[in-house]
Predicted model as a PDB file, atoms N, CA, C, CB and O in Angstrom, pLDDT in the B-factor column:
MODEL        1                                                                  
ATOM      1  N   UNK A   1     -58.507  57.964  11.662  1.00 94.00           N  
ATOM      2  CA  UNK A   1     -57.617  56.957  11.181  1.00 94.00           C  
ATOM      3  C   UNK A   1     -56.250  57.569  10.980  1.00 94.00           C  
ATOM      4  CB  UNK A   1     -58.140  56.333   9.897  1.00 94.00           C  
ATOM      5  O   UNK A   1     -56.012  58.634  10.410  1.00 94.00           O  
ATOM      6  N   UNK A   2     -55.437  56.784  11.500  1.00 94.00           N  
ATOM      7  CA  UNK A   2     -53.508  57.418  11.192  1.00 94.00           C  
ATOM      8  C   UNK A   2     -52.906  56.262  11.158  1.00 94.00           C  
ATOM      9  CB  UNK A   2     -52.517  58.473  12.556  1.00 94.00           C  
ATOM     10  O   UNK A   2     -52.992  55.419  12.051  1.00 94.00           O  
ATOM     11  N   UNK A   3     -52.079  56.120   9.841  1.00 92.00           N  
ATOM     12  CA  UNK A   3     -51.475  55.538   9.763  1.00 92.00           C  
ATOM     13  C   UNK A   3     -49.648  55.195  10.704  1.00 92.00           C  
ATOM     14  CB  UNK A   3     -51.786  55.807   8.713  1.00 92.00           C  
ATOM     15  O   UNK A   3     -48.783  56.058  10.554  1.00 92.00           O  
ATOM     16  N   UNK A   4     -49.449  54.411  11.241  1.00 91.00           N  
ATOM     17  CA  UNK A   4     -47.805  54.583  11.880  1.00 91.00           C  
ATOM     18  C   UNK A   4     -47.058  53.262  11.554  1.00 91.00           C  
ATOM     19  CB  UNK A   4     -47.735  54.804  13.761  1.00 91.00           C  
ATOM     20  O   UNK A   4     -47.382  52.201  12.087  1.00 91.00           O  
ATOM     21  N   UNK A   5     -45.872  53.385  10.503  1.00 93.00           N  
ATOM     22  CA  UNK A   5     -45.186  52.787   9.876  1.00 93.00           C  
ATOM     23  C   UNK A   5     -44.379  51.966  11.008  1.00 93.00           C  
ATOM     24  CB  UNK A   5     -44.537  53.639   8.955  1.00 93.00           C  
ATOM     25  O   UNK A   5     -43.647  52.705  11.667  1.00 93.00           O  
ATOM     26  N   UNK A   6     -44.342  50.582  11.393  1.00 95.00           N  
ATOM     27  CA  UNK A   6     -44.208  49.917  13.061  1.00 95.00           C  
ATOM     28  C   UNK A   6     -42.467  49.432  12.329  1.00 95.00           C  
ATOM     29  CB  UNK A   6     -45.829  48.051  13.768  1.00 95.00           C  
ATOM     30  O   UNK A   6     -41.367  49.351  12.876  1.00 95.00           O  
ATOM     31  N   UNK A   7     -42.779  49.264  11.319  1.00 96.00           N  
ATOM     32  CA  UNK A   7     -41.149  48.127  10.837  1.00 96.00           C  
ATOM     33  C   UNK A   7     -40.409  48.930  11.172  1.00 96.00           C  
ATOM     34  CB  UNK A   7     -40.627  47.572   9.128  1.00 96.00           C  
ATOM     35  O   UNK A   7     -39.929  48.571  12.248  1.00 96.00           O  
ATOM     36  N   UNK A   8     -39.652  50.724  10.570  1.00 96.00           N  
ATOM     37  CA  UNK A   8     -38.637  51.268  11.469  1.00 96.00           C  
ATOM     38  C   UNK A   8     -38.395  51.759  12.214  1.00 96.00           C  
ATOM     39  CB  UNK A   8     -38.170  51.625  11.362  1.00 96.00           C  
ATOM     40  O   UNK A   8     -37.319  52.355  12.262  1.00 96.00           O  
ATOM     41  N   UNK A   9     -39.322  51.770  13.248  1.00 96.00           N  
ATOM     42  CA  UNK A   9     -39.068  52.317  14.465  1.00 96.00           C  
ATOM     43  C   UNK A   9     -38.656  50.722  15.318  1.00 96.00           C  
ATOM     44  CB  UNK A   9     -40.549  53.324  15.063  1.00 96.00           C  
ATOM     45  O   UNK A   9     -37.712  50.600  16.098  1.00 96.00           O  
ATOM     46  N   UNK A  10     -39.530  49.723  14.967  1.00 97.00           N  
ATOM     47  CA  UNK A  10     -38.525  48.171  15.295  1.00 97.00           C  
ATOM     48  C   UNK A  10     -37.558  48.021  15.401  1.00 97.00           C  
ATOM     49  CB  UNK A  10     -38.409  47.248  14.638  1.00 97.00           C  
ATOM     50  O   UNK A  10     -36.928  47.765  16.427  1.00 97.00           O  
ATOM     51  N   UNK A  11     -36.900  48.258  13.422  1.00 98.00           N  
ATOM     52  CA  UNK A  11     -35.290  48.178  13.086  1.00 98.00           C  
ATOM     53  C   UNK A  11     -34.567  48.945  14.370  1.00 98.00           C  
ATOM     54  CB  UNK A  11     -34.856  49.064  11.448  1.00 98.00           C  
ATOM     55  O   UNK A  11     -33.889  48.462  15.277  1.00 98.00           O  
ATOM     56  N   UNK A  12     -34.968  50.339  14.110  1.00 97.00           N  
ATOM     57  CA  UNK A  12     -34.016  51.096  14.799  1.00 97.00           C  
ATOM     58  C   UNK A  12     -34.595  50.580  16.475  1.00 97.00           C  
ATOM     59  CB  UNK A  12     -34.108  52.968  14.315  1.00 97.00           C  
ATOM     60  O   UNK A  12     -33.564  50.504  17.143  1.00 97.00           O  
ATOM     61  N   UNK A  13     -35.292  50.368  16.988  1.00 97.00           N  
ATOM     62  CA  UNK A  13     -35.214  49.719  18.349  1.00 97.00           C  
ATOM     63  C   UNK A  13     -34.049  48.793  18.144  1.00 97.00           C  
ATOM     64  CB  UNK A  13     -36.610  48.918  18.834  1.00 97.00           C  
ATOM     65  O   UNK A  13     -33.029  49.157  18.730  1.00 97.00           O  
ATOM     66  N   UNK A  14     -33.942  47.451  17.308  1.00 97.00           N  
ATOM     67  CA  UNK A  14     -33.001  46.623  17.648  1.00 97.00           C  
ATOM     68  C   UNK A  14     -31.608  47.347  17.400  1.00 97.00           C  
ATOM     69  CB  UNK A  14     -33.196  45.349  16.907  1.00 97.00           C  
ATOM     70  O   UNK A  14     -30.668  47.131  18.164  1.00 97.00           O  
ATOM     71  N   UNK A  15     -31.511  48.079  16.481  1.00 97.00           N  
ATOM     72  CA  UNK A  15     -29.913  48.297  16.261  1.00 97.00           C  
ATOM     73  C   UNK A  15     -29.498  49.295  17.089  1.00 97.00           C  
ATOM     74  CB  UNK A  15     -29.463  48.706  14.812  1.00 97.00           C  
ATOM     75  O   UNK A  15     -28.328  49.658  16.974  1.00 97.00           O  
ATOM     76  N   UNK A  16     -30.530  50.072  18.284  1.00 97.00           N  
ATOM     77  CA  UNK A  16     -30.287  50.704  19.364  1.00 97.00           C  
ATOM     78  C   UNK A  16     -30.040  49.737  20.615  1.00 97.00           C  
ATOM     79  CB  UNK A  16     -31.351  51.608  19.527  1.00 97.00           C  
ATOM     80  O   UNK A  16     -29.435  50.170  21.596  1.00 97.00           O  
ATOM     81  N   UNK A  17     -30.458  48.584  20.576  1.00 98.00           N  
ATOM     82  CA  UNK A  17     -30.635  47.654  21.788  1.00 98.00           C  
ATOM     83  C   UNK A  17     -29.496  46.784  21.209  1.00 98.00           C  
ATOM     84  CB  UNK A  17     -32.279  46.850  22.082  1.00 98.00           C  
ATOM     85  O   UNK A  17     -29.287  45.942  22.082  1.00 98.00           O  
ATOM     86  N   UNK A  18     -28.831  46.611  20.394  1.00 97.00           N  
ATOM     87  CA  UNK A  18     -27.674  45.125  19.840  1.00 97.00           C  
ATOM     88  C   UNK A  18     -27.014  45.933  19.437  1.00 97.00           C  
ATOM     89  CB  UNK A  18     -27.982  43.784  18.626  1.00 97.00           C  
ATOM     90  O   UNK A  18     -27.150  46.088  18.224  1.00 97.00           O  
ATOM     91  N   UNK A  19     -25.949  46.901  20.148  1.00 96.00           N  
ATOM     92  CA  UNK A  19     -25.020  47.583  19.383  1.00 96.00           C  
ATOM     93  C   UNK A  19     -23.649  47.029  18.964  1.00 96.00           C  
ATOM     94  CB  UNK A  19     -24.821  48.654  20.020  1.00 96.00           C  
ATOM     95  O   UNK A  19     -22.729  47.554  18.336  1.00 96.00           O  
ATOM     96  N   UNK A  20     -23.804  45.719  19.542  1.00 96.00           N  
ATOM     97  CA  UNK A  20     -22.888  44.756  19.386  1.00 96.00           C  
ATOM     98  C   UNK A  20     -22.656  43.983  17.964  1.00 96.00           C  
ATOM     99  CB  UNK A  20     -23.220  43.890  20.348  1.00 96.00           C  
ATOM    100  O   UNK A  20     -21.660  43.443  17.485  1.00 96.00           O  
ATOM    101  N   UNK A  21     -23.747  44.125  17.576  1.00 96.00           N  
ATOM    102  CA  UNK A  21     -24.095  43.500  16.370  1.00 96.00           C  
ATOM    103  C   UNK A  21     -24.298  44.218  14.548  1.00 96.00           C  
ATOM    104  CB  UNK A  21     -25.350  42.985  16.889  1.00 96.00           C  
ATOM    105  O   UNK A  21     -24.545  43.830  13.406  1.00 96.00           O  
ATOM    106  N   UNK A  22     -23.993  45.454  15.301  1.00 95.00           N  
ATOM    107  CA  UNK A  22     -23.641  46.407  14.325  1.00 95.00           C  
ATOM    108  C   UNK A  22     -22.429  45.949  13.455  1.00 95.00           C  
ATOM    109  CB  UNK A  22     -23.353  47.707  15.009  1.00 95.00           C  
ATOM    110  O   UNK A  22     -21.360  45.472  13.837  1.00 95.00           O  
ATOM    111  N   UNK A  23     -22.869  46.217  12.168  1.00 96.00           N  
ATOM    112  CA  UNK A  23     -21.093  46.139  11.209  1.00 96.00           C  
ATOM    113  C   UNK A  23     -20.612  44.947  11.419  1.00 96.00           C  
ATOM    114  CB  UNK A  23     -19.668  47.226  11.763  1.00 96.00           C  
ATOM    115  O   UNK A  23     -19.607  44.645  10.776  1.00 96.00           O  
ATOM    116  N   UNK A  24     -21.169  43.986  12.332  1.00 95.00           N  
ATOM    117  CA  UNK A  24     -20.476  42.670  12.652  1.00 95.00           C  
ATOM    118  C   UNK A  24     -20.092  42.129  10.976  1.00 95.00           C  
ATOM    119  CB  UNK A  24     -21.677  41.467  13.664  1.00 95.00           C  
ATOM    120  O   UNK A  24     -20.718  42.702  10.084  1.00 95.00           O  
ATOM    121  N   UNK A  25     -19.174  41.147  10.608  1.00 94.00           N  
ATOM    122  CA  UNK A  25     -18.680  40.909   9.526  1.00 94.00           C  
ATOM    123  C   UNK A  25     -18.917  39.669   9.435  1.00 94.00           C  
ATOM    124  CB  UNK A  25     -17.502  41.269   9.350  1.00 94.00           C  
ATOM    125  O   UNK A  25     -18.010  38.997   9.927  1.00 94.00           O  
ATOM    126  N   UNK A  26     -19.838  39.026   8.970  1.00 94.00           N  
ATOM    127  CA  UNK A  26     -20.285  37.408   9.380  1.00 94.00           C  
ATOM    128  C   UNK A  26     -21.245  37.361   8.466  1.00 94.00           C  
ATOM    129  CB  UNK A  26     -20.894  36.981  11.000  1.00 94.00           C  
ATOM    130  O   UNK A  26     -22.270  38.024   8.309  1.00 94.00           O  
ATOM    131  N   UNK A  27     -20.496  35.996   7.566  1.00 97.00           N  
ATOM    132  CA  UNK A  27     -21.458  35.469   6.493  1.00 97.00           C  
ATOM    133  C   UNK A  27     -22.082  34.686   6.757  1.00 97.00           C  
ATOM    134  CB  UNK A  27     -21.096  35.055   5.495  1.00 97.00           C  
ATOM    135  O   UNK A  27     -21.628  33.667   7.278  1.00 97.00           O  
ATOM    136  N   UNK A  28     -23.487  34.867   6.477  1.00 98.00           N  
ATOM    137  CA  UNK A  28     -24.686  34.447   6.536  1.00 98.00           C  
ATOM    138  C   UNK A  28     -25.921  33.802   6.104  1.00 98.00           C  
ATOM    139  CB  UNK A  28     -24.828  34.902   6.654  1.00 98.00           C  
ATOM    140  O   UNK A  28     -26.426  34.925   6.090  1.00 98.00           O  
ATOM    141  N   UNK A  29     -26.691  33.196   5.811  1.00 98.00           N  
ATOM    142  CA  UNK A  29     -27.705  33.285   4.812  1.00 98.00           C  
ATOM    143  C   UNK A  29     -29.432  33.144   5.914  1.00 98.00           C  
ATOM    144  CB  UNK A  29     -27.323  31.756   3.477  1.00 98.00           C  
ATOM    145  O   UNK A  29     -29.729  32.143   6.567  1.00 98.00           O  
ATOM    146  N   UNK A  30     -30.352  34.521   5.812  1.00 97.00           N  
ATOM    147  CA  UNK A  30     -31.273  33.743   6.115  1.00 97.00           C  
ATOM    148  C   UNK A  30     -32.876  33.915   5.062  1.00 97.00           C  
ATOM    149  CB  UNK A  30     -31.377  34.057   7.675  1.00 97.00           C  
ATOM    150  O   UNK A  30     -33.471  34.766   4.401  1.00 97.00           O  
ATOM    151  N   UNK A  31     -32.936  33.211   5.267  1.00 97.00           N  
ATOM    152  CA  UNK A  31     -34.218  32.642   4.839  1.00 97.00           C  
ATOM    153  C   UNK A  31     -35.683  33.069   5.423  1.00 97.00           C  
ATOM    154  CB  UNK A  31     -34.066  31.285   5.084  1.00 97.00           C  
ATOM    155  O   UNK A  31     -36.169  32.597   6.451  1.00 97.00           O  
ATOM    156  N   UNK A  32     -36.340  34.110   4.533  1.00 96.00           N  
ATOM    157  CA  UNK A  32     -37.722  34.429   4.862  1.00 96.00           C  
ATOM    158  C   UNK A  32     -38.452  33.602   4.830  1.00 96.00           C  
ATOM    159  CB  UNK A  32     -38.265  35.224   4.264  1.00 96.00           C  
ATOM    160  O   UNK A  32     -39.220  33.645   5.791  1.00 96.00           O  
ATOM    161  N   UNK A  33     -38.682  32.520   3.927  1.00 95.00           N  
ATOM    162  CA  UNK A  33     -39.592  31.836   2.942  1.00 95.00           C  
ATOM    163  C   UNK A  33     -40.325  32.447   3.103  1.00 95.00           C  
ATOM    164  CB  UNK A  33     -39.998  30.611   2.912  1.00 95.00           C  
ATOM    165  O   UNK A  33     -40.989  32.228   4.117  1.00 95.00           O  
ATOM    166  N   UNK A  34     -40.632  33.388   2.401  1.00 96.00           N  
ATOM    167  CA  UNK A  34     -42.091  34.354   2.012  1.00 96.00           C  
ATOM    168  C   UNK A  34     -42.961  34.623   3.144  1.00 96.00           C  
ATOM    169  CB  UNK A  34     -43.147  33.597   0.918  1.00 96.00           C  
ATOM    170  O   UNK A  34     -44.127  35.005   3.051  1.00 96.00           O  
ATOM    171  N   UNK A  35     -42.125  34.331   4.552  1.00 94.00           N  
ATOM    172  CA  UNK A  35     -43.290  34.832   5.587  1.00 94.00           C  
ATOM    173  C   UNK A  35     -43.301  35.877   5.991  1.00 94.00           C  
ATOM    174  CB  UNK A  35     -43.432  34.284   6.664  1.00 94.00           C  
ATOM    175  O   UNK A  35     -43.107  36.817   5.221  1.00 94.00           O  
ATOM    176  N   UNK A  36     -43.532  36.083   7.338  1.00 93.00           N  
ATOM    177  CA  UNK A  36     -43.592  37.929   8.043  1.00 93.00           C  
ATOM    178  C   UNK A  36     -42.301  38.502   8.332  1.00 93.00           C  
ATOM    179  CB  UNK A  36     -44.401  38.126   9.696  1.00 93.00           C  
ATOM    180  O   UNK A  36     -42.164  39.711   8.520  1.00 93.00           O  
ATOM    181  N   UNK A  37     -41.424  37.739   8.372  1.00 95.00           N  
ATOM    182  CA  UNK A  37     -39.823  37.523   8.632  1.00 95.00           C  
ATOM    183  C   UNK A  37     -39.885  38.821   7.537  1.00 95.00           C  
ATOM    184  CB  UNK A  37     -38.822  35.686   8.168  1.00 95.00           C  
ATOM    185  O   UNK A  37     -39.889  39.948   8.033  1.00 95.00           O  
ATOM    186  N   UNK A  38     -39.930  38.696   6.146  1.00 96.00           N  
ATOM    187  CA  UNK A  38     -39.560  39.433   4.563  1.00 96.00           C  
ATOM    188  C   UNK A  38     -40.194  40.723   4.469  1.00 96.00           C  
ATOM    189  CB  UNK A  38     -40.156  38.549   3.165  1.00 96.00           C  
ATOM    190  O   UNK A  38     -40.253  41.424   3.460  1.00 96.00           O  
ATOM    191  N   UNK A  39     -40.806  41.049   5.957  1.00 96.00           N  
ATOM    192  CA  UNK A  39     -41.173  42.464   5.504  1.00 96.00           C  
ATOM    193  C   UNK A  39     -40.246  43.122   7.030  1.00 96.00           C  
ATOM    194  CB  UNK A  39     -43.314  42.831   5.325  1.00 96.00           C  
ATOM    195  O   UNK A  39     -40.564  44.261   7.375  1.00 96.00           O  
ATOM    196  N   UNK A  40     -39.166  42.396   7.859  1.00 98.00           N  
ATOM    197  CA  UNK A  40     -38.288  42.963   8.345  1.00 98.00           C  
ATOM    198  C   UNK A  40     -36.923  42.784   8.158  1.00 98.00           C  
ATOM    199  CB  UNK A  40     -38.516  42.900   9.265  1.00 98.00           C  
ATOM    200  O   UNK A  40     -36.065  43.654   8.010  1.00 98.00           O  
ATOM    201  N   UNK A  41     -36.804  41.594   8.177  1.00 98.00           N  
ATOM    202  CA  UNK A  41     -35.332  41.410   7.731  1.00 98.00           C  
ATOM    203  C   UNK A  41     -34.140  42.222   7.166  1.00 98.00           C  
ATOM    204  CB  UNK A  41     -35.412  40.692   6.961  1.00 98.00           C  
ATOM    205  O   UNK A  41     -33.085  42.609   7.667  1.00 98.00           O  
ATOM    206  N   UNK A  42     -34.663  42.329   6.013  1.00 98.00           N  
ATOM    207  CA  UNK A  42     -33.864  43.053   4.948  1.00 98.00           C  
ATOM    208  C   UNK A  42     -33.679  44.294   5.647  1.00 98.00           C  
ATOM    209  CB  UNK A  42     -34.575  43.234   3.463  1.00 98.00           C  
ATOM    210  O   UNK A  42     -32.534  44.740   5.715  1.00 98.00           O  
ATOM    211  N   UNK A  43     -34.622  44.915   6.174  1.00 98.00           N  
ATOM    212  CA  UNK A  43     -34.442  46.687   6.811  1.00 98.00           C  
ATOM    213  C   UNK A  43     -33.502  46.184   7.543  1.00 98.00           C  
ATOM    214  CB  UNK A  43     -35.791  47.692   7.801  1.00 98.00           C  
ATOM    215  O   UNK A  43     -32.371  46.611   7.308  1.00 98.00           O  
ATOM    216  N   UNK A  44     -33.649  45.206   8.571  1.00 98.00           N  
ATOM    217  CA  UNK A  44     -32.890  44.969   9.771  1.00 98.00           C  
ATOM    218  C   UNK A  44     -31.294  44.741   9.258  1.00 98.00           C  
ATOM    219  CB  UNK A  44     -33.552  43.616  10.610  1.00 98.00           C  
ATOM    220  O   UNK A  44     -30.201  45.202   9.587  1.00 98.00           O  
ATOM    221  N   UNK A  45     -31.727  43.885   8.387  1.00 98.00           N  
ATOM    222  CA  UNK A  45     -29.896  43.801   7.831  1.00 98.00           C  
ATOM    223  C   UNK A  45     -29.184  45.062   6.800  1.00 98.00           C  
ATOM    224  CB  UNK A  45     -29.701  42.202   6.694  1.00 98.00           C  
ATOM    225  O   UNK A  45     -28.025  45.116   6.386  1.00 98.00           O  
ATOM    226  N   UNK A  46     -29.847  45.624   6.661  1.00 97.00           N  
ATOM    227  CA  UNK A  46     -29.670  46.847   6.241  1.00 97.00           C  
ATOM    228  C   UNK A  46     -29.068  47.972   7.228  1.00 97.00           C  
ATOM    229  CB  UNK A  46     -30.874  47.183   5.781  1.00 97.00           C  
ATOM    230  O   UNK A  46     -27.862  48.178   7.367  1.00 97.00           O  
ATOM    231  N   UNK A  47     -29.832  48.485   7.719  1.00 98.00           N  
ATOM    232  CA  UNK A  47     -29.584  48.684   9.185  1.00 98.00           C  
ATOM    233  C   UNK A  47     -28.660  48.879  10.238  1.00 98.00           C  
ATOM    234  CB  UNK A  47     -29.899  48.054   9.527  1.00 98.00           C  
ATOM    235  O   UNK A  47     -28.290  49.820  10.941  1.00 98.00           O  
ATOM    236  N   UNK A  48     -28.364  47.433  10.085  1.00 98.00           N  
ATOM    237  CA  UNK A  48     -27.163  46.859  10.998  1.00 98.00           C  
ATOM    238  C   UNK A  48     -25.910  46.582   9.917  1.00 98.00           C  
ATOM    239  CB  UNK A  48     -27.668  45.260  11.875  1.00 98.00           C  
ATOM    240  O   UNK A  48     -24.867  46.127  10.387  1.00 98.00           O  
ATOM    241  N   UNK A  49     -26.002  46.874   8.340  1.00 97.00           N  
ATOM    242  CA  UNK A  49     -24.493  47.231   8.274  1.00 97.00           C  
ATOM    243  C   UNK A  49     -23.691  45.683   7.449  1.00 97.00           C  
ATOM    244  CB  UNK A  49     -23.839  47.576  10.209  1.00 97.00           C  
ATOM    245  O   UNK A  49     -22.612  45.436   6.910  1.00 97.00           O  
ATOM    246  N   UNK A  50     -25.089  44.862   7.790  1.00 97.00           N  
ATOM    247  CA  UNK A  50     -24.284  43.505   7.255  1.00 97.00           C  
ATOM    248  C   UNK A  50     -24.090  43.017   6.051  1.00 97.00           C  
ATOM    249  CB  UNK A  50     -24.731  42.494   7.677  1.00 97.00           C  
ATOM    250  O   UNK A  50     -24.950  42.494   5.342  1.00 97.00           O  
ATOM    251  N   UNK A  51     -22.881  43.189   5.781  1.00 97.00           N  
ATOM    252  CA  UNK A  51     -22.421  43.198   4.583  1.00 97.00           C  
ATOM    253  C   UNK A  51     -22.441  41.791   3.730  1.00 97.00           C  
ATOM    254  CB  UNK A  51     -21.161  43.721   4.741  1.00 97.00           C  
ATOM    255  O   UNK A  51     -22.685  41.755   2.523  1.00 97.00           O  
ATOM    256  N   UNK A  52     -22.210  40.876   4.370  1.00 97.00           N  
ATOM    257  CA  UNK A  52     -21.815  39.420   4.046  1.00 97.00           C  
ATOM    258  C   UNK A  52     -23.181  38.517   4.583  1.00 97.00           C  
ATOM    259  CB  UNK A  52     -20.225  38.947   4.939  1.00 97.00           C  
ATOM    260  O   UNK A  52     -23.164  37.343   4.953  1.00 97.00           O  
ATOM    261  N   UNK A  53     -24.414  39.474   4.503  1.00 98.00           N  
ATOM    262  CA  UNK A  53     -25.686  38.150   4.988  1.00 98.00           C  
ATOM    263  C   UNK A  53     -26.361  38.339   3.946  1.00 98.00           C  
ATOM    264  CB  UNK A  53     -26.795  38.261   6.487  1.00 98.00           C  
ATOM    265  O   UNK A  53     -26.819  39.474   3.819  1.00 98.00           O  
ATOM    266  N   UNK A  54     -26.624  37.436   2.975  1.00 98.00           N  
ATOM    267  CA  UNK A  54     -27.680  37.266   2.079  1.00 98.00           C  
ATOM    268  C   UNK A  54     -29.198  36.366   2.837  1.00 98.00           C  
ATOM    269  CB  UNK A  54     -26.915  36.396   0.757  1.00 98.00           C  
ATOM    270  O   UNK A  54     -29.381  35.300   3.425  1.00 98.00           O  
ATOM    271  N   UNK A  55     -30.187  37.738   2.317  1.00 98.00           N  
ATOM    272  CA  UNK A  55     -31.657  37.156   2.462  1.00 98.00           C  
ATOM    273  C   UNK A  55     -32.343  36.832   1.487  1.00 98.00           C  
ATOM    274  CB  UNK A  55     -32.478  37.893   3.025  1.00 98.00           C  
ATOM    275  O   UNK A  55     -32.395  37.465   0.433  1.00 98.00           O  
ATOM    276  N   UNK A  56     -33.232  35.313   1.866  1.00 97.00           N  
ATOM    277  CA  UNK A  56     -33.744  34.363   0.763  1.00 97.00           C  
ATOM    278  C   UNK A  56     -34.998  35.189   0.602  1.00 97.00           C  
ATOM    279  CB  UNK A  56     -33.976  32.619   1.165  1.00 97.00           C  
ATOM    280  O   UNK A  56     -35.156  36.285   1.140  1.00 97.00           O  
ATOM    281  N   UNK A  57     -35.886  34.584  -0.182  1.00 97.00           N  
ATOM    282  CA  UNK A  57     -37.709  34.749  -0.362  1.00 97.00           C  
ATOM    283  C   UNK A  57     -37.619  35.808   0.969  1.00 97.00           C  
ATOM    284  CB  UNK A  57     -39.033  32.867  -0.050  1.00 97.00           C  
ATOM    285  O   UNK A  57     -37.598  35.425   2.139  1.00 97.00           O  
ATOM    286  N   UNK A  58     -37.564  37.379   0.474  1.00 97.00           N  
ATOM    287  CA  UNK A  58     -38.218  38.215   1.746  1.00 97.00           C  
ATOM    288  C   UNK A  58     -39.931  38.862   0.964  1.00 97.00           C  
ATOM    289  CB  UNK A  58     -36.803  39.906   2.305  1.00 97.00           C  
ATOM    290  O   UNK A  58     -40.779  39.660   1.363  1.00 97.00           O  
ATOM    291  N   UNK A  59     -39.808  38.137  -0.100  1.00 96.00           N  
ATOM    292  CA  UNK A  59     -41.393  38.800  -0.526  1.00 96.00           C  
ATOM    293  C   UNK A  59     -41.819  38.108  -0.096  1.00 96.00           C  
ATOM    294  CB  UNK A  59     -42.058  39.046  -1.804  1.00 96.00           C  
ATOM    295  O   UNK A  59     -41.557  36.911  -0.209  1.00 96.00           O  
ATOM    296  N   UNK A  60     -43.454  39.092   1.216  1.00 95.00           N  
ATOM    297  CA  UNK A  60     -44.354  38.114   1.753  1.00 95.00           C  
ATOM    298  C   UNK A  60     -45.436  37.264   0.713  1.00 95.00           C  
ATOM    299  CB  UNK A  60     -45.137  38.901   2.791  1.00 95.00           C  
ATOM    300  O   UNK A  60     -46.329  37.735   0.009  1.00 95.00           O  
ATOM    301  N   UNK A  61     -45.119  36.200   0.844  1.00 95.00           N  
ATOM    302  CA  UNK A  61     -46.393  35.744   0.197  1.00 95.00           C  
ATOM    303  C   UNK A  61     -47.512  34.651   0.743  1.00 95.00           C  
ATOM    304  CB  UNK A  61     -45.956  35.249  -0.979  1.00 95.00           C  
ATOM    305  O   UNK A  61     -46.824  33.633   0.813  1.00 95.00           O  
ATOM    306  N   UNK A  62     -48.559  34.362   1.077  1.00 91.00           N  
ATOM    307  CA  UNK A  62     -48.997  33.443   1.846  1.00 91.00           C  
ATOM    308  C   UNK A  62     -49.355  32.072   1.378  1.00 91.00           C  
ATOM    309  CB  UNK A  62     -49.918  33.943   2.376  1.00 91.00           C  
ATOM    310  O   UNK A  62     -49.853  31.158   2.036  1.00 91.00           O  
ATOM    311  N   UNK A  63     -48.984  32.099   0.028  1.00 92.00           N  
ATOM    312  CA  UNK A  63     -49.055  30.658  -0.893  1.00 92.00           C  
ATOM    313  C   UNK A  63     -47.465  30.111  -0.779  1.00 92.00           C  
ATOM    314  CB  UNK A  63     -49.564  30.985  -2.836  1.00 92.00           C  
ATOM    315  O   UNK A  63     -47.053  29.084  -1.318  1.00 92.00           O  
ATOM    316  N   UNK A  64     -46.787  30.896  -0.075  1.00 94.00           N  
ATOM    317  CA  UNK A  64     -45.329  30.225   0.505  1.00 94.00           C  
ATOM    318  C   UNK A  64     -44.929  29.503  -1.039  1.00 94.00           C  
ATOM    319  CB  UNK A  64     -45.565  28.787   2.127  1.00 94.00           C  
ATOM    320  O   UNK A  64     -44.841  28.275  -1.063  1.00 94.00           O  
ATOM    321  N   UNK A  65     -44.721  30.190  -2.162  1.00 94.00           N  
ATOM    322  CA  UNK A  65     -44.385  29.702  -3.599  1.00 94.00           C  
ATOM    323  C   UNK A  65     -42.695  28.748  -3.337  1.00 94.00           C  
ATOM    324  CB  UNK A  65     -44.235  31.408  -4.852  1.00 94.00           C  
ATOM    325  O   UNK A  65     -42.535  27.627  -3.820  1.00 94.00           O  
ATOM    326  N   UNK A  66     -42.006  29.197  -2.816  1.00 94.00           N  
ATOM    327  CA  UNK A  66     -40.930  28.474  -2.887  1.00 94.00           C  
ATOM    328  C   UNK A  66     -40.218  27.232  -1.803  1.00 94.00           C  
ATOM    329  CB  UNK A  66     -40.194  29.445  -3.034  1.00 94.00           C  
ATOM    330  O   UNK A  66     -39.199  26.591  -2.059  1.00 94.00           O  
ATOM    331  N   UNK A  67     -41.080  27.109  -0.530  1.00 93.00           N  
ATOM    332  CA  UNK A  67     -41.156  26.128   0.313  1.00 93.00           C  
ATOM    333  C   UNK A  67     -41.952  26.222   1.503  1.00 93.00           C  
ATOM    334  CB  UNK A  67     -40.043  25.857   0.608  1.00 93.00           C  
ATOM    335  O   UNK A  67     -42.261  27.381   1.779  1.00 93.00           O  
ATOM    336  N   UNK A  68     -42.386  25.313   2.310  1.00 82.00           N  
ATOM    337  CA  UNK A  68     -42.557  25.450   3.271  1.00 82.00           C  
ATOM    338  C   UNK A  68     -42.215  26.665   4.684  1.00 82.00           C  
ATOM    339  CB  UNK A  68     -42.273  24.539   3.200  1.00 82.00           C  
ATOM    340  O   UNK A  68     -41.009  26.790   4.900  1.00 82.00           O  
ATOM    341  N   UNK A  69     -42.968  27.352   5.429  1.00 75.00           N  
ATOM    342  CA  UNK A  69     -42.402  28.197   6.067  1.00 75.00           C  
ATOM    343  C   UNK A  69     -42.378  27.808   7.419  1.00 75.00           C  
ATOM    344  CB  UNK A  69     -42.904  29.324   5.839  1.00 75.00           C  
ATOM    345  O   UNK A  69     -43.203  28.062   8.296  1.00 75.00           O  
ATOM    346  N   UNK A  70     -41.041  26.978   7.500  1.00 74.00           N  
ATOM    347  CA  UNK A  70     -40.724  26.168   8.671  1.00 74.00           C  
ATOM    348  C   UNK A  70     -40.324  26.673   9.841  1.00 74.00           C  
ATOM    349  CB  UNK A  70     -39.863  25.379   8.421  1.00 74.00           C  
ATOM    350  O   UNK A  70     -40.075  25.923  10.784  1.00 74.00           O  
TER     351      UNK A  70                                                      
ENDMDL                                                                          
END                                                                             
């Protein structure tokens, strides 16, 4: 059994593949609603530098406590 941590080697795939999108300066808002989205996002916007994107519900939860996960 070995464990291999898949989320940053992802992040850093995309912010190696969208170098365009680096540091970009663009306000934002997105929205996990508590799905699978909330266990990448945040790295990803992290990551990439974005200063001006606020992320909603990134705790996964599967009782989706704060809305629908549309």
């Amino acid at each position: 059994y070995a464990e291999h941590p898949i989320i940053p080697a992802y992040v850093d795939w995309m912010v190696k593949h969208f170098p365009d999108l680096h540091n970009m300066d663009f306000p934002a808002v997105i929205d996990c609603a508590n799905g699978a989205a909330g266990a990448v996002i945040p790295a990803l916007v992290s990551a990439m530098g974005w200063q001006q994107v606020e992320v909603l519900f990134p705790e996964v939860d599967g009782t989706y406590p704060n809305h629908e996960a549309d």
